[in-house]
Rosetta silent file (secondary structure, phi, psi, omega in degrees, C-alpha in Angstrom):
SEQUENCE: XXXXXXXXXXXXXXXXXXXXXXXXXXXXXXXXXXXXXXXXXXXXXXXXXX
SCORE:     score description
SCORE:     0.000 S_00000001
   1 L     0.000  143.550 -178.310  117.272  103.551   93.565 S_00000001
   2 L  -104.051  148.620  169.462  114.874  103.671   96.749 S_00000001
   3 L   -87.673  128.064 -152.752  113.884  106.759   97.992 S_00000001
   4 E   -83.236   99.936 -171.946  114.737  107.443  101.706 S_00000001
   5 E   -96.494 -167.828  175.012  111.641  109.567  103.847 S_00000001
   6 E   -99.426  141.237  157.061  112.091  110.285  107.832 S_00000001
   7 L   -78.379  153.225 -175.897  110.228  108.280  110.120 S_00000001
   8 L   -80.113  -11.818  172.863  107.316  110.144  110.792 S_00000001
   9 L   -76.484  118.581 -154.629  107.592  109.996  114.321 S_00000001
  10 L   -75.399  -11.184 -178.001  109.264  113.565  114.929 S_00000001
  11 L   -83.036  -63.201  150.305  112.167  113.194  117.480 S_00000001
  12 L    25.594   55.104 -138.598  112.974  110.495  115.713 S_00000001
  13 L  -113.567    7.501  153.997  115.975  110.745  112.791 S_00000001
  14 L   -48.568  120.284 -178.427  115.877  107.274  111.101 S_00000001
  15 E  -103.511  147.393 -176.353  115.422  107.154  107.460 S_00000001
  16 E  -134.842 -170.658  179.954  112.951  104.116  105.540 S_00000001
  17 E   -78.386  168.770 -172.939  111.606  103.613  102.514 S_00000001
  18 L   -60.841  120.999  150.159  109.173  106.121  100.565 S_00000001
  19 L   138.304  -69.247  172.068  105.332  104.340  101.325 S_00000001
  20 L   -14.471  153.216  128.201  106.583  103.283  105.198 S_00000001
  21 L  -128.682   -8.371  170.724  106.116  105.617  107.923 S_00000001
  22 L  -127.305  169.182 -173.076  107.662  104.838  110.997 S_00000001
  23 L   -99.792  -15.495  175.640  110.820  102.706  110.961 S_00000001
  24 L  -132.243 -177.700  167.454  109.872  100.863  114.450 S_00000001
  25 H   -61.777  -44.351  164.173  106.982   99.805  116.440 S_00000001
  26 H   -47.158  -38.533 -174.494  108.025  102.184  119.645 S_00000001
  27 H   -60.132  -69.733 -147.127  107.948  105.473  116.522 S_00000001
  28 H   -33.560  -67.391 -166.858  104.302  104.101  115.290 S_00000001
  29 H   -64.838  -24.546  154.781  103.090  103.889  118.755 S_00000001
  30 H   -61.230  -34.152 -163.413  104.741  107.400  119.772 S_00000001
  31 H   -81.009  -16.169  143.721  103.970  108.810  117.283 S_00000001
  32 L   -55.800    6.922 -177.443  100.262  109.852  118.048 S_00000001
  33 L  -135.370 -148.045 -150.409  100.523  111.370  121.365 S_00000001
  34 L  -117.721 -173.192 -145.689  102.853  114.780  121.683 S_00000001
  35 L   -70.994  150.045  161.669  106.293  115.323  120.853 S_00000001
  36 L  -128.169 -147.614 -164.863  108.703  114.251  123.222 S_00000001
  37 L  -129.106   -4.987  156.068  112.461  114.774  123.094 S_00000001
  38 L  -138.461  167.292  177.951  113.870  111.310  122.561 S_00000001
  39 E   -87.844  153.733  177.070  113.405  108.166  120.746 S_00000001
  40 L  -131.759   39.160  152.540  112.680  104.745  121.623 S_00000001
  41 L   -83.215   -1.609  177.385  113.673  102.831  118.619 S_00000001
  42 L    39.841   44.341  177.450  116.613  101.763  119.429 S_00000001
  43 L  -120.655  102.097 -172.857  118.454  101.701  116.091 S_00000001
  44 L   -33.695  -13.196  147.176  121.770  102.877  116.146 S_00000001
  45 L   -55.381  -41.593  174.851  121.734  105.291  113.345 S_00000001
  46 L   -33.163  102.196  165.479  119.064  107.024  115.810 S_00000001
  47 L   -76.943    2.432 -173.692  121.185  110.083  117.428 S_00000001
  48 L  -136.177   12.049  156.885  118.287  110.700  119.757 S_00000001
  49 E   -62.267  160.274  171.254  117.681  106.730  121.142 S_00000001
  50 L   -89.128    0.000    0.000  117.615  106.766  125.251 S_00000001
């Protein structure tokens, strides 16, 4: 069984595998600068894409 983490990007609600941390390129690069209040991964589990 794989174990499911959060992307690390915090607005964010997409789950990946354990050792990953963000599930897209838009999380990685958000995810260094400060929180905002939606996502821009555009994956359709995401309840918080724009």
């Amino acid at each position: 069984m794989t174990t499911k983490v959060k992307c690390a990007h915090l607005p964010c609600r997409c789950l990946i595998q354990a050792g990953d941390k963000y599930c897209s390129q838009p999380c990685k690069e958000a995810g260094s600068k400060e929180v905002e209040i939606a996502c821009q991964c555009d994956h359709a589990t995401c309840p918080l894409t724009t």
